[in-house]
N, C-alpha and C positions, 0 to 999 in steps of 0.2 A: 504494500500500500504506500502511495506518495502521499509525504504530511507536508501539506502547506503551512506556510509561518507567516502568521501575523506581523505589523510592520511593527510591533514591540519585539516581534523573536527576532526578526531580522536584523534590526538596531543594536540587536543583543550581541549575533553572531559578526557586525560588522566588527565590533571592538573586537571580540576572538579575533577577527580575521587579521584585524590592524596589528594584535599583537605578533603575531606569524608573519607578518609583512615586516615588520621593525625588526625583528630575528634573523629572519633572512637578508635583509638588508645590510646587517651588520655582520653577518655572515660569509656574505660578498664578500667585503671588504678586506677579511682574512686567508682570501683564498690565496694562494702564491706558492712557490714550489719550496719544498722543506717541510710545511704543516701536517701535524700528523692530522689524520683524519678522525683519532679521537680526543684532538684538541676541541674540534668544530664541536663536537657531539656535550662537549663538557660548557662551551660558551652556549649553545644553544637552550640546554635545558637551565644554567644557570640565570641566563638571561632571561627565561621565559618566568621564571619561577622570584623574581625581583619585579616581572611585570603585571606580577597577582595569579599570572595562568600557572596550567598544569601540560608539560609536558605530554599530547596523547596517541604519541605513538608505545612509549615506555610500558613495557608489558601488553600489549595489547596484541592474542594471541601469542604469548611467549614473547615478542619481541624483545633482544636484550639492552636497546638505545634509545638515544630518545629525537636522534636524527636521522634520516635515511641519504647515506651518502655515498653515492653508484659511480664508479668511473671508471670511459672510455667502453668496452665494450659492455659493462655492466647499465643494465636498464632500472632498475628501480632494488629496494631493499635491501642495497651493499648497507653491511655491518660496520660501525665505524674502529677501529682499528690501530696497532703502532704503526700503520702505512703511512707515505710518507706519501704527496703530492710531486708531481716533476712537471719540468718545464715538458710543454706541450700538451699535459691530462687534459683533457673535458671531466667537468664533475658536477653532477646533478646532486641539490640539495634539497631535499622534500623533508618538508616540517610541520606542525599539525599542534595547534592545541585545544585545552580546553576551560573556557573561562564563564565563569557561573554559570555554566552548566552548559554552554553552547562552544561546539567545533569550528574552530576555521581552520583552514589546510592548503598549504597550496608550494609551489616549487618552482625551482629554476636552475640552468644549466650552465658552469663560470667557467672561462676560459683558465688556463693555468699557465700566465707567461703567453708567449707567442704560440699561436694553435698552427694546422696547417687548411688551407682553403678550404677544404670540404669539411673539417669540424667546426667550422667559422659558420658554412651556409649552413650546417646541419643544425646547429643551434637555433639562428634566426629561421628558419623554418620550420621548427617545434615552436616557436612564439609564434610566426606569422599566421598559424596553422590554429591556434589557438585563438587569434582575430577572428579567425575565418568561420571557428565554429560561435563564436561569441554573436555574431551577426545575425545567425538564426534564431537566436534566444527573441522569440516574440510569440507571445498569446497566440492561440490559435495552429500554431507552425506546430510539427510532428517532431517529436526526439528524435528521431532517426536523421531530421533534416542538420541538425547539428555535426552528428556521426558522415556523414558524408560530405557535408560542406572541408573537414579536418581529411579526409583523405585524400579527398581533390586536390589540397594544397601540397600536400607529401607529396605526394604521385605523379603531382606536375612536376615537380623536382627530380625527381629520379631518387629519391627515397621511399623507404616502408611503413606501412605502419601496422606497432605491435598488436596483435591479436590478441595476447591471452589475459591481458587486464586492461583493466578499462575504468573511467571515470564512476563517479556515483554521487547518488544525493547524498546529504551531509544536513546538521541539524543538532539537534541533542544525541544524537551518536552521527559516528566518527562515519563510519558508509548506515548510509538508507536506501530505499530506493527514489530513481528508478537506477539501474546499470547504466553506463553510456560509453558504449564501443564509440570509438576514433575509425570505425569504417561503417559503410552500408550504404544501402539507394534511400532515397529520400521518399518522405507519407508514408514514415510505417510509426510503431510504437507510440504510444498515449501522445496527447495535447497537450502543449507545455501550457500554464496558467500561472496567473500573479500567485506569489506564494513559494512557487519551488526554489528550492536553494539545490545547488551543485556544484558538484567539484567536477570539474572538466580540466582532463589533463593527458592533453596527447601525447606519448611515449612512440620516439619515430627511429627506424635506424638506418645507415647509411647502406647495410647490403640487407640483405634477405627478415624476414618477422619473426623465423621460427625462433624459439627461447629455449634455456636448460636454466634448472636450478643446480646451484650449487651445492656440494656437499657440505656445508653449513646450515641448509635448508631455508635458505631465504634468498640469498644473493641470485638476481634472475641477471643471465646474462644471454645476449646474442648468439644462437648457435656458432656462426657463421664468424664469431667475434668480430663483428663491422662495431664502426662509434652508434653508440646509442644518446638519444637527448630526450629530454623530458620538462614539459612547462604545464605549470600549472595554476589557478585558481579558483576560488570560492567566490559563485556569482549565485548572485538570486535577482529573479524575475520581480518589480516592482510594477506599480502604475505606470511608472517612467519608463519601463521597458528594463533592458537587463543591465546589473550592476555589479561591476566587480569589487568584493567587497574587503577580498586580501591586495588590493592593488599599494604600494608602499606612500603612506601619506603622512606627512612626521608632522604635521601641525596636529594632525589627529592622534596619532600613536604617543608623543612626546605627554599627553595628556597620563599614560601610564606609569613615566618614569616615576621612580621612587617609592612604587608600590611594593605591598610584603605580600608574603604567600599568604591567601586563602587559609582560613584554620580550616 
């Protein structure tokens, strides 16, 4: 069942979302070659937990972190790690919390040092890809029309896009429905309406879609080991049409600083 959220839930999840936007933003900033990648994972949840939220990927299904940080061939749920970043990595940071009682979630993919051209385009077209499906977010328009506006933009490229997971609603838990594959033909699955909140996040790779999990049991990486990239955010559909609500907005987010954890 899709739960629609009133524009008080919504206003609720935009702060969630802002604080995951301020996280990540600051995140950025850290990426460079040398960092281990369980530096990020310790500033992340640190940070989130100074800005009143709860880290919510941490334990959620086992999970052992509280950042999901994938790179180069790695598509989503790399472990964070004594790994160390190098010059050239791509590295995708998906982070997620949860603040009185509402998820926001969302991701993005940083260069490390100088990339080489096609991890450059590969990147901006998991964002561009991600316009593209933002565009169909209107009343009336079919889920599906989303999921294929996102493939069309890969595909024009001469990129893939991942098959075996897929975007989803978001709300007072972390996935709701409805599901939202990044492929398909357009007019199928329910009518999007004021209210849905989702997290839309194309995961695109430069050679073939097929996936392997790692023997870790989380780490999904590209069979084909091509670069993989990943962009995401938490939009809901208002009166106004669709609004991105983890977009990084620091007049808004700064609103947090100096907040204590939640008893």
């Amino acid at each position: 069942m899709i739960i629609l959220k009133s524009e008080a839930e919504i206003a609720m999840m935009r702060r969630s979302s802002q604080i995951v936007a301020m996280v990540l933003s600051e995140l950025k900033k850290m990426v460079r070659p040398g960092v281990k990648t369980k530096e990020l994972d310790f500033y992340a949840e640190t940070r989130a937990r100074e800005l009143g939220a709860v880290p919510a990927f941490k334990g959620y299904h086992g999970y052992p972190a509280s950042l999901c940080v994938s790179i180069n061939e790695e598509i989503v749920h790399g472990i964070p790690s004594e790994r160390e970043l190098k010059e050239g990595d791509i590295v995708s940071l998906d982070f997620g919390v949860v603040y009185e009682g509402f998820f926001g979630d969302a991701a993005l993919t940083v260069p490390v040092g100088e990339i080489s051209e096609t991890a450059r385009k590969l990147i901006e077209v998991a964002e561009r890809s991600f316009f593209c499906g933002l565009e169909q977010i209107k009343e009336g328009n079919r889920l599906s029309d989303i999921s294929a506006a996102v493939q069309a933009e890969v595909e024009r490229h001469g990129f893939s896009v991942i098959r075996s997971f897929v975007g989803h609603g978001i709300g007072r838990n972390l996935h709701e429905e409805p599901q939202i594959p990044n492929f398909g033909v357009p007019g199928h699955g329910p009518k999007l309406k004021k209210g849905m909140t989702m997290a839309i996040e194309p995961m695109i790779a430069a050679g073939d879609w097929e996936v392997e999990i790692l023997a870790d049991g989380w780490t999904a990486v590209t069979r084909d080991r091509s670069l993989s990239a990943h962009y995401e955010h938490t939009v809901a559909l208002t009166e106004n049409g669709a609004e991105i609500l983890s977009l990084d907005n620091l007049a808004t987010a700064e609103a947090f600083t100096g907040r204590g954890v939640n008893a």
